[in-house]
C-alpha positions in Angstrom: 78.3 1.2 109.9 80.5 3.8 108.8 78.4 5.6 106.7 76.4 6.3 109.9 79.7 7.3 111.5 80.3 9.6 108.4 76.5 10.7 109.0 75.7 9.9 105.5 72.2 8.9 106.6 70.6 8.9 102.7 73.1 6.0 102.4 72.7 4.3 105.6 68.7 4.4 105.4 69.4 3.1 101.7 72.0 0.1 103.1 70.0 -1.1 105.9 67.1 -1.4 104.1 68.5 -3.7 101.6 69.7 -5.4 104.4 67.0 -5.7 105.4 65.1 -7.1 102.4 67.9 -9.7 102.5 67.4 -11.2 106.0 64.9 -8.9 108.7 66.0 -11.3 111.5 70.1 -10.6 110.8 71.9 -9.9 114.7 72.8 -6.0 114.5 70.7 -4.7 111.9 67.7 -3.4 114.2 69.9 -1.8 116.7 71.7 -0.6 113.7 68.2 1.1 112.4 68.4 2.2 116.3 71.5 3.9 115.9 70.3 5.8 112.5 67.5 7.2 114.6 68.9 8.0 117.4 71.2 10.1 114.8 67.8 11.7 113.5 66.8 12.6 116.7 63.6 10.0 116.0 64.4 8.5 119.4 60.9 7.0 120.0 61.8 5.2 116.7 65.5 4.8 117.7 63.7 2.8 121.2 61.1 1.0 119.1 64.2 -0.7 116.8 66.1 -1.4 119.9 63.6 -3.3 121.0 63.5 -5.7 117.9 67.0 -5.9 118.3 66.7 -7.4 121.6 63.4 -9.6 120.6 65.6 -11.3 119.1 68.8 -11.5 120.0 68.5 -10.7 124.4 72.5 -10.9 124.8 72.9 -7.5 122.4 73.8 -6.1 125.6 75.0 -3.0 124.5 71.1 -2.3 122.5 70.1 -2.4 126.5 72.2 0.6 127.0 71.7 2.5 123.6 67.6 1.7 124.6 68.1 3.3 128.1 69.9 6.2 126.8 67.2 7.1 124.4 64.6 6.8 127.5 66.7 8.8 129.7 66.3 11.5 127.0 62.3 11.4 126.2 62.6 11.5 130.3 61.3 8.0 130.9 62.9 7.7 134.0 61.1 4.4 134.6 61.0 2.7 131.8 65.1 3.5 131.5 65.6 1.8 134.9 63.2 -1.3 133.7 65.9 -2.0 130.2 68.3 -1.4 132.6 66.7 -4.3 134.9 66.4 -6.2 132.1 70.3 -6.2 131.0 70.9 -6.8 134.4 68.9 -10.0 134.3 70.5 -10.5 130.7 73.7 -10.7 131.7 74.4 -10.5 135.6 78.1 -10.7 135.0 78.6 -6.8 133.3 78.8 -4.3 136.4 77.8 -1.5 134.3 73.8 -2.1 134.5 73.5 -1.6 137.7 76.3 1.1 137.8 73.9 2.8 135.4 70.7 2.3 137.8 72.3 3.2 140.9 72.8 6.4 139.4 69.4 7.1 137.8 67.9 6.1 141.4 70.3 8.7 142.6 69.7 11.4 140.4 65.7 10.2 141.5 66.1 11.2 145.0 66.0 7.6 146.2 69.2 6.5 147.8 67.7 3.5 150.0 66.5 2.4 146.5 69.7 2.7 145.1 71.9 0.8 147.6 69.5 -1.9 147.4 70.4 -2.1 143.7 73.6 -1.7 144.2 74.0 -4.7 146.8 71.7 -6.7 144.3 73.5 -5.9 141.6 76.9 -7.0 143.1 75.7 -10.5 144.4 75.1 -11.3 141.1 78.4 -10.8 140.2 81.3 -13.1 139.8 83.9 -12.8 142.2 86.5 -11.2 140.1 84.0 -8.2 139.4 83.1 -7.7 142.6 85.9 -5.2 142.7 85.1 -3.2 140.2 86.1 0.4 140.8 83.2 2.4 139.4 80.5 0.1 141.1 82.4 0.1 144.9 81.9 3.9 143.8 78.9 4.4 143.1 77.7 2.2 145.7 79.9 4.1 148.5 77.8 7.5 146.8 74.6 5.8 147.4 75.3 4.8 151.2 76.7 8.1 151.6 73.1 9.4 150.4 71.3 7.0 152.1 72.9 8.2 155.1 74.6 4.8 155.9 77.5 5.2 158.4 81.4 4.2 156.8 82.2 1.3 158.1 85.1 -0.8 157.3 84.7 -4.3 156.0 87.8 -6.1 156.8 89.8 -6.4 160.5 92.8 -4.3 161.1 96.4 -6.5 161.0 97.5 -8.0 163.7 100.4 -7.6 165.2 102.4 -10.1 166.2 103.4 -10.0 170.1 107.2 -9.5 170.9 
Protein backbone atom coordinates (compact mmCIF):
# COMPACT_ATOMS: atom_id res chain seq x y z
CA UNK A 1 0.00 0.00 0.00
CA UNK A 2 2.63 2.46 -0.21
CA UNK A 3 2.28 3.50 -3.48
CA UNK A 4 -1.14 4.79 -2.36
CA UNK A 5 0.61 6.32 0.58
CA UNK A 6 3.12 7.97 -1.99
CA UNK A 7 -0.19 8.85 -4.03
CA UNK A 8 1.13 7.22 -7.01
CA UNK A 9 -2.40 6.13 -7.97
CA UNK A 10 -1.33 5.12 -11.89
CA UNK A 11 0.67 2.53 -10.02
CA UNK A 12 -1.67 1.49 -7.41
CA UNK A 13 -4.78 1.18 -9.97
CA UNK A 14 -2.12 -0.77 -12.10
CA UNK A 15 -0.99 -3.21 -8.76
CA UNK A 16 -4.41 -3.94 -7.55
CA UNK A 17 -5.63 -4.83 -10.57
CA UNK A 18 -3.18 -7.49 -11.07
CA UNK A 19 -4.03 -8.41 -7.82
CA UNK A 20 -6.83 -8.74 -8.57
CA UNK A 21 -6.65 -10.94 -11.69
CA UNK A 22 -4.60 -13.18 -9.38
CA UNK A 23 -7.23 -13.90 -6.60
CA UNK A 24 -10.72 -11.27 -6.57
CA UNK A 25 -11.66 -12.88 -3.23
CA UNK A 26 -7.85 -11.94 -1.47
CA UNK A 27 -8.68 -10.30 2.44
CA UNK A 28 -7.63 -6.41 1.92
CA UNK A 29 -7.68 -5.92 -1.65
CA UNK A 30 -11.28 -4.44 -1.96
CA UNK A 31 -10.99 -2.15 0.91
CA UNK A 32 -7.63 -1.49 -0.59
CA UNK A 33 -9.57 -0.47 -4.11
CA UNK A 34 -11.71 1.56 -1.22
CA UNK A 35 -8.80 3.36 -0.09
CA UNK A 36 -7.63 4.35 -3.91
CA UNK A 37 -11.01 5.89 -4.23
CA UNK A 38 -11.54 7.40 -1.42
CA UNK A 39 -7.99 9.06 -2.48
CA UNK A 40 -9.81 10.01 -5.94
CA UNK A 41 -12.48 11.57 -4.26
CA UNK A 42 -14.77 8.57 -6.12
CA UNK A 43 -16.25 8.03 -2.72
CA UNK A 44 -19.54 6.35 -3.90
CA UNK A 45 -17.02 3.96 -5.50
CA UNK A 46 -14.64 4.13 -2.42
CA UNK A 47 -18.26 2.81 -0.33
CA UNK A 48 -19.25 0.38 -3.10
CA UNK A 49 -15.53 -1.57 -2.66
CA UNK A 50 -15.89 -1.33 1.03
CA UNK A 51 -18.64 -3.14 0.87
CA UNK A 52 -17.06 -6.23 -1.03
CA UNK A 53 -14.52 -6.02 1.32
CA UNK A 54 -16.85 -6.77 4.11
CA UNK A 55 -19.06 -9.41 1.84
CA UNK A 56 -16.49 -11.23 2.41
CA UNK A 57 -14.45 -10.93 5.04
CA UNK A 58 -17.26 -9.12 8.09
CA UNK A 59 -14.35 -8.93 10.76
CA UNK A 60 -12.35 -6.17 8.43
CA UNK A 61 -13.43 -3.99 11.08
CA UNK A 62 -11.66 -1.09 10.21
CA UNK A 63 -13.45 -1.19 6.22
CA UNK A 64 -16.71 -0.47 8.68
CA UNK A 65 -15.10 2.75 9.68
CA UNK A 66 -13.34 3.76 6.33
CA UNK A 67 -17.29 2.87 4.77
CA UNK A 68 -18.89 5.26 7.45
CA UNK A 69 -16.47 7.93 6.85
CA UNK A 70 -17.05 8.03 3.16
CA UNK A 71 -21.06 8.14 4.07
CA UNK A 72 -20.59 10.77 6.58
CA UNK A 73 -19.06 12.78 3.68
CA UNK A 74 -21.77 12.15 0.68
CA UNK A 75 -23.97 13.24 3.95
CA UNK A 76 -25.66 9.84 4.51
CA UNK A 77 -26.25 10.37 7.88
CA UNK A 78 -28.22 7.17 8.06
CA UNK A 79 -26.76 4.91 6.22
CA UNK A 80 -23.27 5.90 8.20
CA UNK A 81 -25.08 5.05 11.56
CA UNK A 82 -26.37 1.63 9.91
CA UNK A 83 -22.25 0.35 8.99
CA UNK A 84 -21.65 1.71 12.12
CA UNK A 85 -24.53 -0.70 13.59
CA UNK A 86 -23.21 -3.21 11.67
CA UNK A 87 -19.46 -3.18 13.15
CA UNK A 88 -21.08 -2.87 16.30
CA UNK A 89 -22.84 -6.22 15.80
CA UNK A 90 -19.40 -7.39 14.07
CA UNK A 91 -17.46 -7.05 16.73
CA UNK A 92 -19.23 -5.98 20.19
CA UNK A 93 -15.86 -5.95 21.93
CA UNK A 94 -14.21 -2.52 20.04
CA UNK A 95 -15.79 0.60 21.95
CA UNK A 96 -15.08 2.83 19.10
CA UNK A 97 -18.47 1.89 16.98
CA UNK A 98 -20.61 3.10 19.19
CA UNK A 99 -18.20 6.01 20.27
CA UNK A 100 -18.63 6.88 16.61
CA UNK A 101 -22.61 6.62 16.69
CA UNK A 102 -23.13 8.34 19.81
CA UNK A 103 -21.65 11.19 18.25
CA UNK A 104 -23.36 11.24 14.75
CA UNK A 105 -26.76 10.92 16.94
CA UNK A 106 -25.39 13.95 18.62
CA UNK A 107 -24.35 16.03 16.05
CA UNK A 108 -28.30 14.76 14.70
CA UNK A 109 -29.97 16.48 17.44
CA UNK A 110 -31.00 13.29 19.14
CA UNK A 111 -29.51 12.85 22.47
CA UNK A 112 -32.17 10.28 24.02
CA UNK A 113 -31.16 8.38 20.91
CA UNK A 114 -27.73 8.60 21.65
CA UNK A 115 -27.62 7.51 25.34
CA UNK A 116 -29.61 4.67 24.30
CA UNK A 117 -26.70 3.67 22.10
CA UNK A 118 -24.41 4.48 24.29
CA UNK A 119 -25.81 2.19 27.19
CA UNK A 120 -26.33 -0.54 24.42
CA UNK A 121 -23.19 -0.18 23.23
CA UNK A 122 -21.48 -0.65 26.63
CA UNK A 123 -23.44 -3.81 27.75
CA UNK A 124 -22.01 -5.40 25.04
CA UNK A 125 -18.77 -4.83 26.20
CA UNK A 126 -16.34 -6.94 28.10
CA UNK A 127 -15.70 -5.83 31.46
CA UNK A 128 -12.33 -4.52 30.98
CA UNK A 129 -13.62 -2.06 28.28
CA UNK A 130 -16.26 -0.87 30.07
CA UNK A 131 -13.93 1.78 31.24
CA UNK A 132 -12.89 3.13 28.36
CA UNK A 133 -12.18 6.80 28.57
CA UNK A 134 -13.58 8.18 25.29
CA UNK A 135 -16.95 6.14 25.58
CA UNK A 136 -17.65 7.09 29.66
CA UNK A 137 -17.18 10.55 27.57
CA UNK A 138 -19.09 10.56 25.14
CA UNK A 139 -21.75 8.98 26.97
CA UNK A 140 -21.55 11.63 30.01
CA UNK A 141 -21.98 14.34 26.66
CA UNK A 142 -24.96 12.53 25.63
CA UNK A 143 -26.75 12.49 29.22
CA UNK A 144 -25.64 15.93 29.54
CA UNK A 145 -27.71 16.56 26.16
CA UNK A 146 -30.34 14.50 27.02
CA UNK A 147 -30.81 16.48 29.96
CA UNK A 148 -30.08 13.46 32.37
CA UNK A 149 -29.27 14.67 35.96
CA UNK A 150 -25.28 13.71 37.26
CA UNK A 151 -25.60 11.22 39.47
CA UNK A 152 -22.92 9.26 41.00
CA UNK A 153 -22.67 5.60 40.52
CA UNK A 154 -20.84 4.21 43.39
CA UNK A 155 -21.45 4.98 47.54
CA UNK A 156 -19.27 7.44 49.33
CA UNK A 157 -16.51 5.50 51.82
CA UNK A 158 -17.34 4.79 54.93
CA UNK A 159 -15.85 5.83 57.77
CA UNK A 160 -15.08 3.73 60.28
CA UNK A 161 -16.57 4.85 63.87
CA UNK A 162 -13.95 5.82 66.58
Amino acid sequence: MCWLAQHNLDEAKSLLEQAKKINSDQPYLWSTYGYYEYQRGELTGAIRDYRLELATFPERYGAYGDMAGAQLVLGQRKEAKETLQQWLAANPGDPTPTIRLVSIMLDDGDPAGAVAAAETGLAKLPEDKKKNEWLQLTLGRAQIAAGIPYSRSCSPPRIPAL
